[in-house]
C-alpha positions in Angstrom: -19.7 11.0 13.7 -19.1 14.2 11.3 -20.5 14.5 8.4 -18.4 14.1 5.3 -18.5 17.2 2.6 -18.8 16.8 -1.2 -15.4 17.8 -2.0 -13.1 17.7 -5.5 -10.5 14.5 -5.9 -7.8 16.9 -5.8 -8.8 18.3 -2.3 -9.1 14.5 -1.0 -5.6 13.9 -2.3 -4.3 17.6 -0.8 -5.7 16.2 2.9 -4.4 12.7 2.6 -0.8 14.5 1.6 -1.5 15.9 5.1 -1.9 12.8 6.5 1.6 11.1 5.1 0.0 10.2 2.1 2.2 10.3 -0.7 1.4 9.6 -4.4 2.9 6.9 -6.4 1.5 6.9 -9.5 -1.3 7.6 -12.0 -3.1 5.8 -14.7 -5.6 8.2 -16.5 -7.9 9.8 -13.8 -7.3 7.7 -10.9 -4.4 8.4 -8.8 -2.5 6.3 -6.6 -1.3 7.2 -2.6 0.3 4.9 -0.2 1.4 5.4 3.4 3.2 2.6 4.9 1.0 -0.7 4.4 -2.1 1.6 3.6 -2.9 2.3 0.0 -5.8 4.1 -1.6 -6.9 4.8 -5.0 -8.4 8.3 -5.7 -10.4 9.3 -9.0 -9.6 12.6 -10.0 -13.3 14.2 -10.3 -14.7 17.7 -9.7 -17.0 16.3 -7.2 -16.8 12.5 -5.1 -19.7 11.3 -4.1 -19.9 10.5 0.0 -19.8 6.3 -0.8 -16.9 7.0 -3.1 -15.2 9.3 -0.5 -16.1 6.7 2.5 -14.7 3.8 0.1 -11.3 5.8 -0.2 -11.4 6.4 3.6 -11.7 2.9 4.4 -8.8 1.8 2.2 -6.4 4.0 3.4 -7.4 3.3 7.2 -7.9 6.9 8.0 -11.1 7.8 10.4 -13.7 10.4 9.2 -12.8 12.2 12.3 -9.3 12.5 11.4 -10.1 12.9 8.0 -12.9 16.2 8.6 -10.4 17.7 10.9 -7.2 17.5 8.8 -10.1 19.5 6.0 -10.9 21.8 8.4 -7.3 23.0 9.8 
């Protein structure tokens, strides 16, 4: 299993746009993305700490594999 990378809020929301993530709303900092079923809420920080970043990933049923590769390309 990859590592994940201390990345910004805006460059988790950028991948999960990647993904077929689309964003439905925003209520101060913390933006809303939904795909399907799947939703995910995602705090728009300079840096996410790894649990925060693993929470997100669990809620939006995207695997760390998935998710490090669609950062990477």
């Amino acid at each position: 299993m990859p590592k994940l990378p201390v990345i910004s809020g805006m460059e988790t929301i950028r991948a999960l746009e990647k993904l077929g993530f689309i964003i439905v709303r925003q209520r101060g900092s913390h933006i809303i993305l939904r795909r399907g079923s799947f939703g995910c809420v995602v705090p728009n920080h300079r840096e996410l700490k790894i649990g925060t970043l693993t929470g997100i990933l669990k809620q939006a049923g995207v695997s760390i594999n998935e998710f490090t590769n669609i950062l990477h390309s």
